[in-house]
Jmol script that loads the backbone (N, CA, C; Angstrom):
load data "model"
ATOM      1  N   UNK A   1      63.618  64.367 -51.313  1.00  0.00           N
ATOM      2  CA  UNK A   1      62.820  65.252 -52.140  1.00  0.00           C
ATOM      3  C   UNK A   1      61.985  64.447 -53.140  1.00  0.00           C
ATOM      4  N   UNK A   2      62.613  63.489 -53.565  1.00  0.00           N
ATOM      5  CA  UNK A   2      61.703  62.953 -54.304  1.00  0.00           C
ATOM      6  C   UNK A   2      60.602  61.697 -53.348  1.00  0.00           C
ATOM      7  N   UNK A   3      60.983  61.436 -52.638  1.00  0.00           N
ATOM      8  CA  UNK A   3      59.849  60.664 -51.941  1.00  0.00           C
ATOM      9  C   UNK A   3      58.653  62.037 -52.056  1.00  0.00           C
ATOM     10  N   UNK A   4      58.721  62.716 -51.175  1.00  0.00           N
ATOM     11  CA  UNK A   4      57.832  64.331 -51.310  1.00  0.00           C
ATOM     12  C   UNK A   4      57.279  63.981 -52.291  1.00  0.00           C
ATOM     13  N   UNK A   5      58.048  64.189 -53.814  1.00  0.00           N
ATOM     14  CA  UNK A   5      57.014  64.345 -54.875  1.00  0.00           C
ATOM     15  C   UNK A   5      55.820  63.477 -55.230  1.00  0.00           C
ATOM     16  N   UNK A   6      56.112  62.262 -54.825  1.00  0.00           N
ATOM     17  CA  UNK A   6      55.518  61.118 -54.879  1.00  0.00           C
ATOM     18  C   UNK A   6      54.271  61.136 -54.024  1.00  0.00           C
ATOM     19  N   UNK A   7      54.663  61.527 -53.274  1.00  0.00           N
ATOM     20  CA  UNK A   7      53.567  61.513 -52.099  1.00  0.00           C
ATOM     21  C   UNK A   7      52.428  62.937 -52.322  1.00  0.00           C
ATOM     22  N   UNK A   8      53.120  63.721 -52.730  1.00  0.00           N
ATOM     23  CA  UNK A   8      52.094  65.061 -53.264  1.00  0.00           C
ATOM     24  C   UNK A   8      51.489  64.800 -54.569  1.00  0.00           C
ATOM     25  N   UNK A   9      52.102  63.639 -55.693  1.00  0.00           N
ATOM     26  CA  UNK A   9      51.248  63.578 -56.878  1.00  0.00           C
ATOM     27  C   UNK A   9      50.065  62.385 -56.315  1.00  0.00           C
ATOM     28  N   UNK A  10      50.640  61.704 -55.728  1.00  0.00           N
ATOM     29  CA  UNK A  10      49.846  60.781 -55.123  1.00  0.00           C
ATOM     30  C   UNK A  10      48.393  61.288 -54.494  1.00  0.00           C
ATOM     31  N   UNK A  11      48.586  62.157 -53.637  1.00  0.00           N
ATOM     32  CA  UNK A  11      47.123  62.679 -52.952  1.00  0.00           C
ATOM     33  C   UNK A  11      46.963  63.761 -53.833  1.00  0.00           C
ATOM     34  N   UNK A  12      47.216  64.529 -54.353  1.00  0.00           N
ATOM     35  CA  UNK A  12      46.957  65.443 -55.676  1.00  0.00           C
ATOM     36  C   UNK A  12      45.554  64.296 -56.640  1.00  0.00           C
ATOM     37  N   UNK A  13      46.041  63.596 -56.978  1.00  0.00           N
ATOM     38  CA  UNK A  13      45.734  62.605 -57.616  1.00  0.00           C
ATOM     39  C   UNK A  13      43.958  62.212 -57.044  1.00  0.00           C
ATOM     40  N   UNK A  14      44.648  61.741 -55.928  1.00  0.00           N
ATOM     41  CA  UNK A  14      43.641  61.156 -55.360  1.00  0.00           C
ATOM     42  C   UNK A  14      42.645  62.093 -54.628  1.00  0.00           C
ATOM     43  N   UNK A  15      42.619  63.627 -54.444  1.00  0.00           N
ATOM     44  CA  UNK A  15      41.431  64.509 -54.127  1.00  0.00           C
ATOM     45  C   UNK A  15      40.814  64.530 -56.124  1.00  0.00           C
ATOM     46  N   UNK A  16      41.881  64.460 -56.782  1.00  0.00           N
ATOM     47  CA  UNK A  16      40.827  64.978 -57.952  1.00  0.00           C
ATOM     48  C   UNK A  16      39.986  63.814 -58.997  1.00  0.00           C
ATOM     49  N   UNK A  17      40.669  63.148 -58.289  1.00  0.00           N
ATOM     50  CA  UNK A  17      39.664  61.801 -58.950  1.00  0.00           C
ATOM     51  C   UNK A  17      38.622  61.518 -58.161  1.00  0.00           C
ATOM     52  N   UNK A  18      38.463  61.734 -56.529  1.00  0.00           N
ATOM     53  CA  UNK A  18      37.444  61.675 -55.870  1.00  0.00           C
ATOM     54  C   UNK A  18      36.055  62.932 -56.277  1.00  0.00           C
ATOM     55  N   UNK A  19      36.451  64.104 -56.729  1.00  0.00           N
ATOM     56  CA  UNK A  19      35.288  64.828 -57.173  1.00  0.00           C
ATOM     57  C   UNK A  19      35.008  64.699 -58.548  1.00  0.00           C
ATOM     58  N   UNK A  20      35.892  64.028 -59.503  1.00  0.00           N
ATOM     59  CA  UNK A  20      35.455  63.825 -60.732  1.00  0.00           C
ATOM     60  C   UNK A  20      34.560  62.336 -60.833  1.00  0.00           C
ATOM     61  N   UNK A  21      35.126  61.614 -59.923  1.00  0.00           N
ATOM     62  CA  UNK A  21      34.578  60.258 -60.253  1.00  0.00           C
ATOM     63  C   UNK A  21      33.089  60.228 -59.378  1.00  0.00           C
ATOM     64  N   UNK A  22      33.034  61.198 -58.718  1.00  0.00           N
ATOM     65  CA  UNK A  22      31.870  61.085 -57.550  1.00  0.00           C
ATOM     66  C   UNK A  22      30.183  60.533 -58.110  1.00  0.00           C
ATOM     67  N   UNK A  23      30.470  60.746 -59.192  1.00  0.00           N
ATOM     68  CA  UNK A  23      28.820  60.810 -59.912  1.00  0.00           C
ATOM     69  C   UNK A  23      28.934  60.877 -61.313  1.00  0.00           C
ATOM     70  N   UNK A  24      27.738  60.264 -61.760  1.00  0.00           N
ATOM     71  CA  UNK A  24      27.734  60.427 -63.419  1.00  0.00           C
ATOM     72  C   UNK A  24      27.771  61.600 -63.797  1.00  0.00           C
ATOM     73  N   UNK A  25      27.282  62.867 -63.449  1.00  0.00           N
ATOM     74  CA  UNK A  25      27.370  64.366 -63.996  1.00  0.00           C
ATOM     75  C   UNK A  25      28.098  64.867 -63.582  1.00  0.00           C
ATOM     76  N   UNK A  26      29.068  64.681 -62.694  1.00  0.00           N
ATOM     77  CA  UNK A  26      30.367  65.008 -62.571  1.00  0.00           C
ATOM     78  C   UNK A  26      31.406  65.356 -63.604  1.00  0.00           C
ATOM     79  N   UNK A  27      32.311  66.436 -63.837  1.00  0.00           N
ATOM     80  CA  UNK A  27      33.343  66.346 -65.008  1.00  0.00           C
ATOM     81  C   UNK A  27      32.528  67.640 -65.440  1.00  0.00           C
ATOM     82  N   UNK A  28      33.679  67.299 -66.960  1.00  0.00           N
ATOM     83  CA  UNK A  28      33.458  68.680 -68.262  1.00  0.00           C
ATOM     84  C   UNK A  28      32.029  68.097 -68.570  1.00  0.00           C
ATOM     85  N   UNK A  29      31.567  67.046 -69.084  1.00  0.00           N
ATOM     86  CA  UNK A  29      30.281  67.479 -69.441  1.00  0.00           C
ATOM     87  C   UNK A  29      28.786  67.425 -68.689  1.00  0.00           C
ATOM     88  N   UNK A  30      29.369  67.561 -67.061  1.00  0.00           N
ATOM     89  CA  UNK A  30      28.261  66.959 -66.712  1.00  0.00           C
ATOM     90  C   UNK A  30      27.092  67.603 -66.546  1.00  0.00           C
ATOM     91  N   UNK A  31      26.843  68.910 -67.434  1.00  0.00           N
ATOM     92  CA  UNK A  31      25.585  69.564 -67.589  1.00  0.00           C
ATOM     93  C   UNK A  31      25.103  68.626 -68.356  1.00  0.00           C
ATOM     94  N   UNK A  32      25.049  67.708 -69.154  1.00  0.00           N
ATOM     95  CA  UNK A  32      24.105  67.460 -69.795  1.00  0.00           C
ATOM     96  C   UNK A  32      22.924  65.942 -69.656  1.00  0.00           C
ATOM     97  N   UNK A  33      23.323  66.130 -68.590  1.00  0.00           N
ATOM     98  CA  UNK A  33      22.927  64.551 -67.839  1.00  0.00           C
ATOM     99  C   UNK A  33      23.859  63.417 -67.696  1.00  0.00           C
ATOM    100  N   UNK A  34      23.074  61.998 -67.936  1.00  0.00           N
ATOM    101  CA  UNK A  34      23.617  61.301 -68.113  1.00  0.00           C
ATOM    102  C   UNK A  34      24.620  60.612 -68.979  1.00  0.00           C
ATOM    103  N   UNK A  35      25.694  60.077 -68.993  1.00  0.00           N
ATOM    104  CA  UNK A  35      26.034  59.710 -70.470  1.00  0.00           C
ATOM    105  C   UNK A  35      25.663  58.861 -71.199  1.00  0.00           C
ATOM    106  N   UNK A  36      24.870  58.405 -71.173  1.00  0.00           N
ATOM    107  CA  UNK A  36      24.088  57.863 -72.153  1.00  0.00           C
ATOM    108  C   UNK A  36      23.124  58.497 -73.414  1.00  0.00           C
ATOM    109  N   UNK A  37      22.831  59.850 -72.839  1.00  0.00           N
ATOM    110  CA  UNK A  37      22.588  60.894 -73.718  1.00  0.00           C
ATOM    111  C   UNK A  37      23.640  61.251 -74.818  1.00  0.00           C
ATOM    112  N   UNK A  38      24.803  61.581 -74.073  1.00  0.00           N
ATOM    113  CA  UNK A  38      25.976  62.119 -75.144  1.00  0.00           C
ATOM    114  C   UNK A  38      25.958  60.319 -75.777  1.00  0.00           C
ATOM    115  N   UNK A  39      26.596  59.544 -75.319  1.00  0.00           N
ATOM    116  CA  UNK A  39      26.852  58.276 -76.375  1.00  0.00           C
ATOM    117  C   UNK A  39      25.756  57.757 -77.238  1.00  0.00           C
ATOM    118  N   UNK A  40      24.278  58.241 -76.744  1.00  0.00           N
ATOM    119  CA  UNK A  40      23.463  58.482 -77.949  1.00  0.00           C
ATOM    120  C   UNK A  40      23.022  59.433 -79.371  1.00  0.00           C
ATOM    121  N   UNK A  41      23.638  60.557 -78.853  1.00  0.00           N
ATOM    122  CA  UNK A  41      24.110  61.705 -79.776  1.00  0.00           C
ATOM    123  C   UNK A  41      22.799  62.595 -79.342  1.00  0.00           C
ATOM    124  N   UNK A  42      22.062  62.283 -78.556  1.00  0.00           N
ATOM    125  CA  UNK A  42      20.953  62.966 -78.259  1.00  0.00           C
ATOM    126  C   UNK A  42      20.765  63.967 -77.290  1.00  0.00           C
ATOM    127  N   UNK A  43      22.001  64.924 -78.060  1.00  0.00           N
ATOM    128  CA  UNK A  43      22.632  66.568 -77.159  1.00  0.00           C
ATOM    129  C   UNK A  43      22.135  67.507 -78.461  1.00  0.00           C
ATOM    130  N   UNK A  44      21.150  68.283 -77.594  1.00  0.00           N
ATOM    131  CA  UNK A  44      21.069  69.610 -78.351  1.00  0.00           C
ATOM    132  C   UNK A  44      21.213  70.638 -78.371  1.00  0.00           C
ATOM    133  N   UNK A  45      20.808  71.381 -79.029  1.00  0.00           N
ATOM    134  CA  UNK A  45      21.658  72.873 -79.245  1.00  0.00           C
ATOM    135  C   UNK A  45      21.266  73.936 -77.611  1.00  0.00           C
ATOM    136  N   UNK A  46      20.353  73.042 -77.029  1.00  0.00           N
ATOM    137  CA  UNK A  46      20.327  73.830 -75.884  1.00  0.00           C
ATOM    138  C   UNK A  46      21.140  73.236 -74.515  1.00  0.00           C
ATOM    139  N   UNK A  47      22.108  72.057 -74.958  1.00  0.00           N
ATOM    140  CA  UNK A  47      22.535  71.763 -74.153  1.00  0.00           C
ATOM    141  C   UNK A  47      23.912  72.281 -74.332  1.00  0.00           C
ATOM    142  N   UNK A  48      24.366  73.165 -75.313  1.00  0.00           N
ATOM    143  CA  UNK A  48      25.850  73.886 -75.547  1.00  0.00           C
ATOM    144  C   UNK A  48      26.152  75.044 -74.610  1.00  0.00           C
ATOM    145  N   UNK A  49      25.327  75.554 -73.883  1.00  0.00           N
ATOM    146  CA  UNK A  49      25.927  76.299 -72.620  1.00  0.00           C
ATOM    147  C   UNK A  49      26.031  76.227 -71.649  1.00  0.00           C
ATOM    148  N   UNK A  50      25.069  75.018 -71.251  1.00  0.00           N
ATOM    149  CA  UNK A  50      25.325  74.035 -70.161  1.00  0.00           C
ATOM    150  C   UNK A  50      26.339  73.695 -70.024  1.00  0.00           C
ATOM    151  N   UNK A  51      26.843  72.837 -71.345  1.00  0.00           N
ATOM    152  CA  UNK A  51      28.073  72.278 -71.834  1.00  0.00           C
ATOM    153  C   UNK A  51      29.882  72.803 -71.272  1.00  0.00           C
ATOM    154  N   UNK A  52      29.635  74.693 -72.173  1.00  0.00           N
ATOM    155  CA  UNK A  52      30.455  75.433 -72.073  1.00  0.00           C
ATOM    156  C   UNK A  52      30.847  75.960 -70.400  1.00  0.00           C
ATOM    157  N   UNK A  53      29.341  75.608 -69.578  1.00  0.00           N
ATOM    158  CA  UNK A  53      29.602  76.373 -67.803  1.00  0.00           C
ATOM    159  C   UNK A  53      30.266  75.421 -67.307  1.00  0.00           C
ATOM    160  N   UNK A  54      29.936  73.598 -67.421  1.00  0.00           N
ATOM    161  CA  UNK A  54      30.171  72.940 -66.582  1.00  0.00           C
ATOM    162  C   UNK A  54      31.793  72.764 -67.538  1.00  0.00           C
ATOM    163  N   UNK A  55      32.170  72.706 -67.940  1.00  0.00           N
ATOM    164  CA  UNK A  55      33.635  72.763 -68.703  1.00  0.00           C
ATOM    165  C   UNK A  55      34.415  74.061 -68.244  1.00  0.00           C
ATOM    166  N   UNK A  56      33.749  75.027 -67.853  1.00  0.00           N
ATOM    167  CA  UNK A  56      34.509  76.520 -67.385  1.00  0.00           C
ATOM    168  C   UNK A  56      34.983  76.168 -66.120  1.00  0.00           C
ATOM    169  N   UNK A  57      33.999  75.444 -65.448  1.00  0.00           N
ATOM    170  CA  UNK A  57      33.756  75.232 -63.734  1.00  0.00           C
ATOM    171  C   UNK A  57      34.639  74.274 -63.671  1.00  0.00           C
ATOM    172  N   UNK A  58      34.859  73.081 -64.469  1.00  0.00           N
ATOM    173  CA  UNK A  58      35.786  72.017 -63.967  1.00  0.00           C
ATOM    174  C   UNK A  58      37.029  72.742 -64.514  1.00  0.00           C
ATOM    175  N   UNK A  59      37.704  73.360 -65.707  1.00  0.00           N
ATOM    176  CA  UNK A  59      38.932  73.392 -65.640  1.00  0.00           C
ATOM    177  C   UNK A  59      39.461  74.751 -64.717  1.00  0.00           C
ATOM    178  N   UNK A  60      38.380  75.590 -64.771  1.00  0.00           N
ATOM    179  CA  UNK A  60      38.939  76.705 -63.483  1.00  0.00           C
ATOM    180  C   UNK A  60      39.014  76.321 -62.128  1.00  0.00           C
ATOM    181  N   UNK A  61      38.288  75.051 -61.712  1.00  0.00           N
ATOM    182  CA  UNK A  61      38.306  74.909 -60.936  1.00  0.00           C
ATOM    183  C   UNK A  61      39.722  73.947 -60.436  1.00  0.00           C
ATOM    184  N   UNK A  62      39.891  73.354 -61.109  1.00  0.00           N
ATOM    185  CA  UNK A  62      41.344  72.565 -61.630  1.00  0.00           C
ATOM    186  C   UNK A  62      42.316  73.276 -61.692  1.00  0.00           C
ATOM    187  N   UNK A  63      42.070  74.745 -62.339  1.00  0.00           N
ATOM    188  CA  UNK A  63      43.685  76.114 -62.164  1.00  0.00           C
ATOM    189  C   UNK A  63      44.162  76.025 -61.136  1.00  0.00           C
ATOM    190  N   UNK A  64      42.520  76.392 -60.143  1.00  0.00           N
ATOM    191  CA  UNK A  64      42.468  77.139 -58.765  1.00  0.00           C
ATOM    192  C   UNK A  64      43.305  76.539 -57.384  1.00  0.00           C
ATOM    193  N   UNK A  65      42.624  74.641 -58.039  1.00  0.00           N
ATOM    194  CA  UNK A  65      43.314  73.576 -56.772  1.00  0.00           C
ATOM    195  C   UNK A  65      44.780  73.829 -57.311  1.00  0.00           C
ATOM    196  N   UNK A  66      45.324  73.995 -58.292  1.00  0.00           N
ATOM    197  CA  UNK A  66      46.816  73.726 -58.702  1.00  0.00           C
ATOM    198  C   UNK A  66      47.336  75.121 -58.095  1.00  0.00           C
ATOM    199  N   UNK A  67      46.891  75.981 -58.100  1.00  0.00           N
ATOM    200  CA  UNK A  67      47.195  77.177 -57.677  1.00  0.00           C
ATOM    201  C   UNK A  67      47.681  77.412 -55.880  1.00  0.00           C
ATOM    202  N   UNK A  68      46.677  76.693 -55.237  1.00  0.00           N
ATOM    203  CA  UNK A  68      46.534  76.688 -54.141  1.00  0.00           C
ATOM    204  C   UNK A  68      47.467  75.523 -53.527  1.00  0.00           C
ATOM    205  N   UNK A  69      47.957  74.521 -54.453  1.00  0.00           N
ATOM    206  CA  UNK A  69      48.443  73.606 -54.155  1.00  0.00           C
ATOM    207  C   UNK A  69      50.110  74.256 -54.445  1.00  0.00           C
ATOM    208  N   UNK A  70      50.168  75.613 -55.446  1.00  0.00           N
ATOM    209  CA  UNK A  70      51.421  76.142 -55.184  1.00  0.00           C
ATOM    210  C   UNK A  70      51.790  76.630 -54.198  1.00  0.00           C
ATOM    211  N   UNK A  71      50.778  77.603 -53.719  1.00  0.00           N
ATOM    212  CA  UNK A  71      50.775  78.310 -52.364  1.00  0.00           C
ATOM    213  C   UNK A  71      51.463  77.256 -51.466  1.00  0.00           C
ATOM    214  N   UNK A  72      50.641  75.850 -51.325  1.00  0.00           N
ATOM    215  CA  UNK A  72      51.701  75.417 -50.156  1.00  0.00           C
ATOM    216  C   UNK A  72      52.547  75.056 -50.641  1.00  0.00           C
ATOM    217  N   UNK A  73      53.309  74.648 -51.371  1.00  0.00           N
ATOM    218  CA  UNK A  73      54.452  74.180 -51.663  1.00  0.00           C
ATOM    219  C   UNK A  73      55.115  74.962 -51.890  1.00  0.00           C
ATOM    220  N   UNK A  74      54.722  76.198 -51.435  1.00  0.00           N
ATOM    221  CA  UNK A  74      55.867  77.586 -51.820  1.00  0.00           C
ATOM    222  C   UNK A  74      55.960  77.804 -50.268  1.00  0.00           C
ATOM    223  N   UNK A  75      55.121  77.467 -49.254  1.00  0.00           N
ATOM    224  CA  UNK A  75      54.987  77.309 -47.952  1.00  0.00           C
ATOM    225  C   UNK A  75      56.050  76.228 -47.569  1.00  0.00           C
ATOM    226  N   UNK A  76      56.162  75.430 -48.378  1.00  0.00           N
ATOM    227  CA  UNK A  76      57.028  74.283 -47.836  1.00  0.00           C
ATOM    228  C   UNK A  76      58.469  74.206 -47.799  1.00  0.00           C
ATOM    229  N   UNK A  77      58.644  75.192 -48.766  1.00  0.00           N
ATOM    230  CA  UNK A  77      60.265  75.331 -49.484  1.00  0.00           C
ATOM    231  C   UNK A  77      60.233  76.359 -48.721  1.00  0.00           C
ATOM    232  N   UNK A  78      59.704  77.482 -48.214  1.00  0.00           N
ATOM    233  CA  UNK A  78      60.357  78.386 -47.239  1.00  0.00           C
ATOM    234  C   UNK A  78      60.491  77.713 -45.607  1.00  0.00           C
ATOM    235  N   UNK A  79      59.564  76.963 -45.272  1.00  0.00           N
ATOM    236  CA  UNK A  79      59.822  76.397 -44.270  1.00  0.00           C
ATOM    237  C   UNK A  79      60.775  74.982 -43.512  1.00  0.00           C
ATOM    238  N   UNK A  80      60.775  74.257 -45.301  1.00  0.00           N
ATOM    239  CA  UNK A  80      61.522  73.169 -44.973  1.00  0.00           C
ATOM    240  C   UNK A  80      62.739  73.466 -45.386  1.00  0.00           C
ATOM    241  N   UNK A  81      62.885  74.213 -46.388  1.00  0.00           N
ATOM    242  CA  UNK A  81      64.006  73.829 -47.040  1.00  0.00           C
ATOM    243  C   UNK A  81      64.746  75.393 -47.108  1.00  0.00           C
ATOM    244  N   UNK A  82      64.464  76.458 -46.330  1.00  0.00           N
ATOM    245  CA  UNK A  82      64.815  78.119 -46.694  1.00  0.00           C
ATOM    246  C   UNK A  82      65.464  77.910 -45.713  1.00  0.00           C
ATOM    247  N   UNK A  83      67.087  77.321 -45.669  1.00  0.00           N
ATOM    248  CA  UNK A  83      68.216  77.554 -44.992  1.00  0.00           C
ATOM    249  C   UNK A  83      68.512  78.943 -45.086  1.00  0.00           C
ATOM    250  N   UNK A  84      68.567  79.200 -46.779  1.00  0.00           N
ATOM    251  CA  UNK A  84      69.585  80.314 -46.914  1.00  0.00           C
ATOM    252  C   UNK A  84      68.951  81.319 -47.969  1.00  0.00           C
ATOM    253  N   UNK A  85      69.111  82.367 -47.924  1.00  0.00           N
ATOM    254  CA  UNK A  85      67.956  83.544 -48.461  1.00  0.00           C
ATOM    255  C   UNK A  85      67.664  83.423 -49.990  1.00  0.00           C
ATOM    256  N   UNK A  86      68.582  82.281 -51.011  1.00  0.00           N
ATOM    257  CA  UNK A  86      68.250  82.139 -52.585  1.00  0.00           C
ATOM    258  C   UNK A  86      66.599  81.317 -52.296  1.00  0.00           C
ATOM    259  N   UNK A  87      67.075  80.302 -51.241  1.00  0.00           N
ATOM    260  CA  UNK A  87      66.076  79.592 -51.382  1.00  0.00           C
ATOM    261  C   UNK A  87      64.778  79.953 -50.616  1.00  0.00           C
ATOM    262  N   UNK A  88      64.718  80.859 -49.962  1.00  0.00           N
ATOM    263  CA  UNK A  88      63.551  81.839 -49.416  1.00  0.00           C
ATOM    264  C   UNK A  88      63.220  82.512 -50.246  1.00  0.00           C
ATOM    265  N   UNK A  89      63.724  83.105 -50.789  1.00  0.00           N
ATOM    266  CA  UNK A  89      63.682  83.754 -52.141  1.00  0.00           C
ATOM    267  C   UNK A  89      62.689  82.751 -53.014  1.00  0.00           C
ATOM    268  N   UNK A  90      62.945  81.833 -53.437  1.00  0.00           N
ATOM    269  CA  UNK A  90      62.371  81.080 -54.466  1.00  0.00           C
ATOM    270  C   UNK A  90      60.850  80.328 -53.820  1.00  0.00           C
ATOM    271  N   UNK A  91      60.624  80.088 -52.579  1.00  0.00           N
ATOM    272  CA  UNK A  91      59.671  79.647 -52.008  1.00  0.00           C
ATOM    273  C   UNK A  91      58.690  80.961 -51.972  1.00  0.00           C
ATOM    274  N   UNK A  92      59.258  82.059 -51.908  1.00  0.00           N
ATOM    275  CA  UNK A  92      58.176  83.209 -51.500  1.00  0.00           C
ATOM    276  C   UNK A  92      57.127  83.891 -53.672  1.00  0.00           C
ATOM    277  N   UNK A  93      58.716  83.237 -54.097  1.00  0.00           N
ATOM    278  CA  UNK A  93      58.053  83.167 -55.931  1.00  0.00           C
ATOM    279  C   UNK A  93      57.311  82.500 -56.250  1.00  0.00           C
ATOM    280  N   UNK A  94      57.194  81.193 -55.652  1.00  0.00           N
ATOM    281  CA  UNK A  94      56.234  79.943 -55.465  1.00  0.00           C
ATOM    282  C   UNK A  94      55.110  81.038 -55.361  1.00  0.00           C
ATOM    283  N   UNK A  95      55.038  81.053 -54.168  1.00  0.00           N
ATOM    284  CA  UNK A  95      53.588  81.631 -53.435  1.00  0.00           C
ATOM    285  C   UNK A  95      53.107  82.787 -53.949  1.00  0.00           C
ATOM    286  N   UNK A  96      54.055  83.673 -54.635  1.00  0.00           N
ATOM    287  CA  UNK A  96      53.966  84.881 -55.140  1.00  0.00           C
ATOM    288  C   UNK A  96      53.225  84.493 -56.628  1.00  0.00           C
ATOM    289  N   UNK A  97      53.536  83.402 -57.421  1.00  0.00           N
ATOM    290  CA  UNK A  97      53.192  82.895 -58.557  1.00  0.00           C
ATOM    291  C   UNK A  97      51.499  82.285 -58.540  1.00  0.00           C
ATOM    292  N   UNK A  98      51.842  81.373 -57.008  1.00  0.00           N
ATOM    293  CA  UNK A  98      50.109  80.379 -56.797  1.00  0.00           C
ATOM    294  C   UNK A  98      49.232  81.853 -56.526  1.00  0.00           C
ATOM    295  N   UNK A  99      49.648  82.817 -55.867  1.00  0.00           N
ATOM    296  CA  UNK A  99      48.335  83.827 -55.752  1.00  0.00           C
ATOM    297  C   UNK A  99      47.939  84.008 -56.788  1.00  0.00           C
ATOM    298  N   UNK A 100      48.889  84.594 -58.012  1.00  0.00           N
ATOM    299  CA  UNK A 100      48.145  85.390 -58.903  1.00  0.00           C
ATOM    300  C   UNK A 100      47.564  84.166 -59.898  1.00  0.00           C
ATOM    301  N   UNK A 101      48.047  82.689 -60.024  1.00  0.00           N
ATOM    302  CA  UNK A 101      47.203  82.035 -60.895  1.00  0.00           C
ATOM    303  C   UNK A 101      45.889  81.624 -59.983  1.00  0.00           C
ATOM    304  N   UNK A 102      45.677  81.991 -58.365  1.00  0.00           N
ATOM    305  CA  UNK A 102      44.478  81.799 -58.346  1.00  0.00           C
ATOM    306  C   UNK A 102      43.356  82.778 -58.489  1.00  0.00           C
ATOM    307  N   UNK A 103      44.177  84.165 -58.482  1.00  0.00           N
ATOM    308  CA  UNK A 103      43.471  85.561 -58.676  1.00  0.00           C
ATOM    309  C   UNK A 103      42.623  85.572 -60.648  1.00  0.00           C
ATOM    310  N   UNK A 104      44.049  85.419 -60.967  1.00  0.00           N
ATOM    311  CA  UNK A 104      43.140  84.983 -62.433  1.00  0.00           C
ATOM    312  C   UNK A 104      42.087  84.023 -62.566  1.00  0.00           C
ATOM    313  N   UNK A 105      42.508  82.570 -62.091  1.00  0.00           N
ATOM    314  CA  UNK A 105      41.411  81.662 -62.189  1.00  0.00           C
ATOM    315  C   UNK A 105      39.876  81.399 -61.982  1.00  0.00           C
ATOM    316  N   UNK A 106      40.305  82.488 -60.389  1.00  0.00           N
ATOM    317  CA  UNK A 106      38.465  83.127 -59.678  1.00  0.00           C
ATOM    318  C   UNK A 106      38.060  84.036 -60.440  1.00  0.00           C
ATOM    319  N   UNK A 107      38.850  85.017 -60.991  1.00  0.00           N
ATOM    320  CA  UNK A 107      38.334  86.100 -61.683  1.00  0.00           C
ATOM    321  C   UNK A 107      37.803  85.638 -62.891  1.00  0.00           C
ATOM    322  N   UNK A 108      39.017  84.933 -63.271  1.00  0.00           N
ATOM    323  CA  UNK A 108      38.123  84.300 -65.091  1.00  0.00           C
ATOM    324  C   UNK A 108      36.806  83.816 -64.633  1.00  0.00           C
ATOM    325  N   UNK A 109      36.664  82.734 -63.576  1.00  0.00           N
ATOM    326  CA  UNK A 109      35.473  81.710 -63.698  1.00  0.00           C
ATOM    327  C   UNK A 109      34.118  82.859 -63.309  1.00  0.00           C
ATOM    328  N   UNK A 110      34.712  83.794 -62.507  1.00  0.00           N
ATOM    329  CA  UNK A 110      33.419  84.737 -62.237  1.00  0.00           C
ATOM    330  C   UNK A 110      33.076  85.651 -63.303  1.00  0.00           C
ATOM    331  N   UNK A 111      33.868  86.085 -64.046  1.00  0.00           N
ATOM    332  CA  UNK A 111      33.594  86.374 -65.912  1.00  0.00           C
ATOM    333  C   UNK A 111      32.647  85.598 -66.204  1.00  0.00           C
ATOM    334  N   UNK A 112      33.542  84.664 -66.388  1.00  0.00           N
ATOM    335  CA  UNK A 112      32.692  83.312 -67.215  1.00  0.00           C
ATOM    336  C   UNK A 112      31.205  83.124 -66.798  1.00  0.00           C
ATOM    337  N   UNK A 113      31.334  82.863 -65.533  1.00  0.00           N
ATOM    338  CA  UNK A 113      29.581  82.558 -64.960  1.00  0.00           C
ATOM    339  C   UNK A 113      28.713  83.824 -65.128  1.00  0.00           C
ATOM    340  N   UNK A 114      29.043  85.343 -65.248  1.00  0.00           N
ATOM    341  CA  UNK A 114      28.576  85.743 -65.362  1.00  0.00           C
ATOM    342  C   UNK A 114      28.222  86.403 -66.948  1.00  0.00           C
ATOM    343  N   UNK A 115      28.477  86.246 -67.672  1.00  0.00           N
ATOM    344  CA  UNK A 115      28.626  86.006 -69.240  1.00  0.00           C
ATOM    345  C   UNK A 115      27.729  85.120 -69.579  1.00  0.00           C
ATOM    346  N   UNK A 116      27.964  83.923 -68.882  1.00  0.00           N
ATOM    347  CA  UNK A 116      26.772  82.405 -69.173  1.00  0.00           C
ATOM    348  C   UNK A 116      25.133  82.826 -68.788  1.00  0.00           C
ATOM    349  N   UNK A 117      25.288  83.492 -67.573  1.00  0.00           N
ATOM    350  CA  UNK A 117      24.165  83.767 -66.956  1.00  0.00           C
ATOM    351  C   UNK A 117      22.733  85.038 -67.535  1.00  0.00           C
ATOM    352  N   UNK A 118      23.807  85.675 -68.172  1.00  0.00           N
ATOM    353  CA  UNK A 118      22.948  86.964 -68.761  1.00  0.00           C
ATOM    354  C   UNK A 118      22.765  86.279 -70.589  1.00  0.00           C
ATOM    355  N   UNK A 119      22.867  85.282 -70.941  1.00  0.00           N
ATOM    356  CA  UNK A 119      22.672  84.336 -72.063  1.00  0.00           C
ATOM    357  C   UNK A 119      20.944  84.101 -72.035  1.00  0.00           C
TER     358      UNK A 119
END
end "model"
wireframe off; spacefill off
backbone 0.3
color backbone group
């Protein structure tokens, strides 16, 4: 079990550093260009909702993978490990838990974008 964990923080890891690291505007602030802008201080007041979407988008989007990443691992414990009905039980709470934090997460971010948009 613990090899498992290792190996799931491991590629966990390594999908979310591949879309954060992909590009300079990548991340929470990457509405606002380059960073050389922000480390120049030369962000303005019209770059604060830019700011606020691309920060909505990366950490909802961050709920959503964790969410989905419960789903299987609530997939995994019923299949690998649901000998006996406590522990079917607890794999199907998994999955029962990853839906609704991804139901909130889509729902918030589609709030959110649409809130930003009528701005």
């Amino acid at each position: 079990m613990k090899q498992f964990s290792y190996i799931f923080i491991t590629v966990l890891t390594s999908f979310l550093s591949q879309h954060v690291f992909a590009d300079d505007n990548a991340g929470i602030l990457g509405g606002i260009g380059n960073s050389n802008k922000l480390r120049n201080g030369d962000v303005s007041f019209n770059d604060i909702p830019n700011i606020i979407n691309y920060a909505t988008t990366f950490i909802l989007g961050f709920a959503a993978t964790i969410s989905v990443i419960m789903i299987i691992y609530g997939a995994f414990q019923i299949a690998l490990f649901g000998l006996t009905s406590q522990e079917k039980k607890k794999g199907a709470e998994t999955i029962q838990h990853g839906i609704i934090g991804f139901v909130i997460s889509v729902s918030s971010w589609f709030i959110i974008n649409m809130i930003m948009s009528n701005l």
